[in-house]
N, C-alpha and C positions, 0 to 999 in steps of 0.2 A: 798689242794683241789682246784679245778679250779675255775674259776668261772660260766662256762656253770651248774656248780652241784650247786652252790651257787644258782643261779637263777631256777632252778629246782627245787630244795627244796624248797625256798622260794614259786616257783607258785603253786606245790603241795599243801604245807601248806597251799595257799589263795584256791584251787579250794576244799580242805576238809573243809576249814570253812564256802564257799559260799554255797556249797552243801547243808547242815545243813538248809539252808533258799531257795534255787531256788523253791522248788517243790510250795511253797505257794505263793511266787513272782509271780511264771508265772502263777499259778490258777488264779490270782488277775485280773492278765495282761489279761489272754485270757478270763475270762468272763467278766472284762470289754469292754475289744477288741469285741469280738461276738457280744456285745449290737450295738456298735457303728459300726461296721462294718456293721449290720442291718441296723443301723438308716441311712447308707453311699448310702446300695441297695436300700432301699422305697425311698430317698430322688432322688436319680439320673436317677431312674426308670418312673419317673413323665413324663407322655407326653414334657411339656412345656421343661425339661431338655435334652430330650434326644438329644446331641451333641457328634460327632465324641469321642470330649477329654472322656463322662461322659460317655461316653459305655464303656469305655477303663476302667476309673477308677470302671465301674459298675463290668468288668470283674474281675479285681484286688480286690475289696470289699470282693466277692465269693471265689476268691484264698484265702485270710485271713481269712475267715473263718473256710474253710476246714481245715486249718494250726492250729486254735487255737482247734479246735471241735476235734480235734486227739493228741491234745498236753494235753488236760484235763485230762483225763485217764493214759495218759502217765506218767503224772507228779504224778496224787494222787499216783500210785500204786510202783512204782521206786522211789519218793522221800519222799512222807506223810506218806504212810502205810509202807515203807521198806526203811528207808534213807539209809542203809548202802551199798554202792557199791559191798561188797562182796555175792558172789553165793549163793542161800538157795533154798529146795524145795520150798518154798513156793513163795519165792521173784521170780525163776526161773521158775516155771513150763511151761509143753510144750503151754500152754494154753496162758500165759503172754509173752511167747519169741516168739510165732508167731504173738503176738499184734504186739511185738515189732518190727518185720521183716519190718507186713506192714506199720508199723507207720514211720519210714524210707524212705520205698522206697515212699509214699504216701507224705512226709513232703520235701523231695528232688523232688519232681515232682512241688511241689506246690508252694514253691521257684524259682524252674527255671520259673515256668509262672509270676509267679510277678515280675520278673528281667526281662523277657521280654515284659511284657506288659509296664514295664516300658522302657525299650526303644523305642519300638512303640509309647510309648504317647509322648516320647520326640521328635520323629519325625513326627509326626500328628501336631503336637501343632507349631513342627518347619515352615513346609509346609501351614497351615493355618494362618502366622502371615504374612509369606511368599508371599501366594496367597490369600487374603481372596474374598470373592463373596457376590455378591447381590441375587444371583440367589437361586430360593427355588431347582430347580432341581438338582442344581451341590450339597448342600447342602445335598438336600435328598440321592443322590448317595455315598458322602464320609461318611455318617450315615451310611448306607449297606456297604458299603468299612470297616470301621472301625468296623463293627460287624462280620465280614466277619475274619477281622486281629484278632480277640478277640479269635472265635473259633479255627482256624489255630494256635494259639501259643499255645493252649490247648493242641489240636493233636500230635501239633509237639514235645510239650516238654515229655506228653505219651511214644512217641515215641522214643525220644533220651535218655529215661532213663531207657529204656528194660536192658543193663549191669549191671543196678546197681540193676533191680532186681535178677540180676542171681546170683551176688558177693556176699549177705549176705547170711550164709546158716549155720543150728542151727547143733552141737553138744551136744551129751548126756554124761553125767557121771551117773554113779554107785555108790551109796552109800552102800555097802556093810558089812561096819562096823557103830560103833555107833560114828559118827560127831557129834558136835556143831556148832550151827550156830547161834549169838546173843540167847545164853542162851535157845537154845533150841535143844535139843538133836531128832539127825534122823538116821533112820537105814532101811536100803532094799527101800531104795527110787531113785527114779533119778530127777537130774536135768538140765536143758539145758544152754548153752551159745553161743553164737557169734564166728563163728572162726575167729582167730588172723588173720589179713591182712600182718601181716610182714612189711609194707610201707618202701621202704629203703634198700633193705637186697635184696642177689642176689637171694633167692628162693622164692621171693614175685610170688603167682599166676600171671602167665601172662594179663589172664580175668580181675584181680582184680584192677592189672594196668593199662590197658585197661581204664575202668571202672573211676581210680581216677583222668586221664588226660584227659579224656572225659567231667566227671561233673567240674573238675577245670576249661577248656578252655574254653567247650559251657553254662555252667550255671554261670559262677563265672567274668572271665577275658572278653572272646570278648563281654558281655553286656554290663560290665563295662566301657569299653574300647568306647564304639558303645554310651553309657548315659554319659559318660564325652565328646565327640566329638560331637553330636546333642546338648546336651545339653550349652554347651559353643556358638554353633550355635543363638542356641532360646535364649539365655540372648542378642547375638550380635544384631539379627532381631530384639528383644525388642527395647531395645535401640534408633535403629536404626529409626524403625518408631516411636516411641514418639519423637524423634527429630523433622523427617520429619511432622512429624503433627503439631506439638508446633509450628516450623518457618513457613510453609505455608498455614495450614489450621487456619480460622477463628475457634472458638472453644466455642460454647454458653455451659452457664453452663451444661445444661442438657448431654449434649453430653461430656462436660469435668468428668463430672463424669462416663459416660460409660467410657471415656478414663484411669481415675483411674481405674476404675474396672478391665478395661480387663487385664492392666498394673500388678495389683495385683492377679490376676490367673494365671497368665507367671509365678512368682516371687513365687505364692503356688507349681506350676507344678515342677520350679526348687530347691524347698525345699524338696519336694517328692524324688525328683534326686538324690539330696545329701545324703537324708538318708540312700536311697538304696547303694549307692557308700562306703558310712561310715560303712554299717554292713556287706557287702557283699563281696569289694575288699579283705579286711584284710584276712578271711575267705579264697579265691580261692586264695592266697598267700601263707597262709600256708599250703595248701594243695599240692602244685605244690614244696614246699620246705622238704615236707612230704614223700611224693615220692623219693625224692632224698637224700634224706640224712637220713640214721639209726637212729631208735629211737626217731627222732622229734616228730614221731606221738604219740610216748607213752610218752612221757618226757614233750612236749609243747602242742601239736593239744588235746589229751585228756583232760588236765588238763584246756585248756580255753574254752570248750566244752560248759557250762552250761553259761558263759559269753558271747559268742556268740549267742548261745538259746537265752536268755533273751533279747540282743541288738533288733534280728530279730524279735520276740515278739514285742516289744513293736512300733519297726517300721511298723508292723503290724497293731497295734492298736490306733497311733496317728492320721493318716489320717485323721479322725472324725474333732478333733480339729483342723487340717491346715485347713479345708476348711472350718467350723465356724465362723474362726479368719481370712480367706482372700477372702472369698468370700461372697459379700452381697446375691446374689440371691439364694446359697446352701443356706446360714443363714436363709432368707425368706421362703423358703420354705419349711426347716425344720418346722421352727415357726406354720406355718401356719397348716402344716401338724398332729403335737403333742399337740401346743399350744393352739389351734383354736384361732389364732391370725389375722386371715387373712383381714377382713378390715382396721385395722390398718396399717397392711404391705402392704397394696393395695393402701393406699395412700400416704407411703412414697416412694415407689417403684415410684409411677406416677409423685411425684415431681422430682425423682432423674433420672425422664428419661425414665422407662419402666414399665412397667404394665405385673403381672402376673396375667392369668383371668383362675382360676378353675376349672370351671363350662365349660368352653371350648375346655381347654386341650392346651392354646397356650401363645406365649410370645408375644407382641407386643414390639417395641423398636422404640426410635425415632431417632436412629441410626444404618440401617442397615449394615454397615461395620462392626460394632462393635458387632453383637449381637451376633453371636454363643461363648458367654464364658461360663464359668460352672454357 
């Protein structure tokens, strides 16, 4: 026996035993996710917050939600209510395989904008550490710029993923005699399924090809490609100016703690990066080696299917927590926002330099270079 079957077998056996548990996993994940992905929009939606970076992230918030609010359903009915992978009227009917169609093409849309918006925000973020301004105009203007980039990668992604709505398309069978199906016996019914894409094989639909080097290159690779190159940029600029600040500027406390701050939004922005790179390269990897070679898709690509789910999930849903844990003024305002914590926080915020005021709708800062961070 080879060992390509060894490892086959092996991943099979692990992707039948994950299965067994993903469906409640990801319930867990995506309605936790939802809350906090909520808590991500009211929190970033705040007058006082809206900044280039936090429209970007507001957009992305929205993209995870739709992602988890379509994976909820998906998950009770295909893995809680019917864990068994194989065909049934019930598990298949026309009614749940056209869920399934759109929950596909809707969840591959919604991916590619979060993959892009996260490259835009790597290079907003790069650009403004880059140039940053005093000026409220230039400011106002890259606010509309950056809401402007928000709805444009929505359209755009809409629109570069028209093939992959054409590619999935349901077939019917015929129960004609008396089948079993998890102990339960069916006769004169029909059920649907997914046609087989062939990935690999010389009679693979042309379309379908089309189709899987399209979402590998423009949803998978050149983001990834585009978030590791911006992104290695905006850790360099970081750097770069914490240097040049430390050696030439005088640096009062107050303003050293903007300096922390900002310093630790760069450092949130490129944990965001990573994660994205962590669940998504591997992913447009195997897709592009999918294509090319027989059987990978049914033997490797399938069987890590529900492992990749869950990564994207949950990359989905930590967001909440990076910026909890690296950002004071999200933290603040969350607090203030749920907590009713707000003069408490009104007067640490004023020792450490800036003042969030409510009732006004604004951020005052006693360093404006520093102040557009999240």
């Amino acid at each position: 026996m080879s060992n390509d079957s060894l490892v086959n077998k092996d991943l099979a056996a692990f992707s039948n035993w994950y299965a067994q548990y993903h469906g409640y996993v990801s319930l867990c994940v995506c309605m936790g996710g939802i809350v906090t992905n909520t808590f991500n929009f009211m929190v970033l939606t705040r007058k006082h917050m809206r900044t280039p970076v936090n429209q970007i992230l507001t957009g992305l918030a929205i993209s995870d939600i739709i992602t988890m609010l379509s994976y909820l359903p998906f998950a009770i009915h295909f893995y809680c209510m019917h864990p068994s992978s194989s065909h049934s009227p019930d598990r298949n009917s026309k009614g749940w395989m056209s869920f399934l169609l759109f929950h596909i093409s809707l969840t591959a849309v919604t991916h590619t904008i979060s993959i892009w918006l996260c490259v835009v925000l790597a290079i907003v973020r790069y650009l403004h550490i880059r140039s940053p301004t005093r000026a409220s105009s230039v400011r106002l203007k890259r606010n509309i710029q950056a809401r402007y980039l928000v709805l444009g990668t929505y359209i755009i992604s809409i629109l570069v993923m028209i093939p992959n709505y054409m590619t999935n398309e349901l077939k019917e069978k015929q129960i004609s005699v008396n089948q079993t199906f998890n102990n339960v016996t069916f006769a004169n019914q029909t059920f649907y399924f997914l046609e087989h894409f062939r990935l690999g094989s010389n009679d693979t639909n042309p379309l379908v090809l089309t189709n899987v080097w399209m979402y590998a290159i423009l949803a998978k690779l050149v983001p990834c490609f585009l978030i590791s190159v911006f992104g290695s940029l905006l850790l360099y600029q970081m750097r770069a100016k914490l240097r040049q600040r430390k050696d030439f500027l005088k640096v009062s406390a107050s303003n050293n703690h903007k300096l922390h701050e900002h310093s630790r939004t760069t450092k949130m922005l490129i944990t965001v990066i990573v994660l994205f790179l962590i669940t998504e390269l591997p992913q447009g990897v195997l897709i592009i080696l999918s294509a090319c070679r027989e059987g990978l898709f049914d033997t490797v690509y399938m069987p890590l299917g529900d492992v990749m789910d869950i990564g994207a999930l949950v990359n989905n849903a930590i967001n909440f927590v990076l910026y909890c844990s690296m950002s004071a003024k999200f933290r603040q305002t969350f607090l203030q926002l749920f907590c009713h914590c707000g003069r408490e926080f009104d007067s640490e915020a004023e020792e450490n330099g800036y003042v969030l005021r409510e009732d006004k709708g604004e951020s005052y800062s006693n360093n404006n270079e520093l102040e557009n961070v999240i």
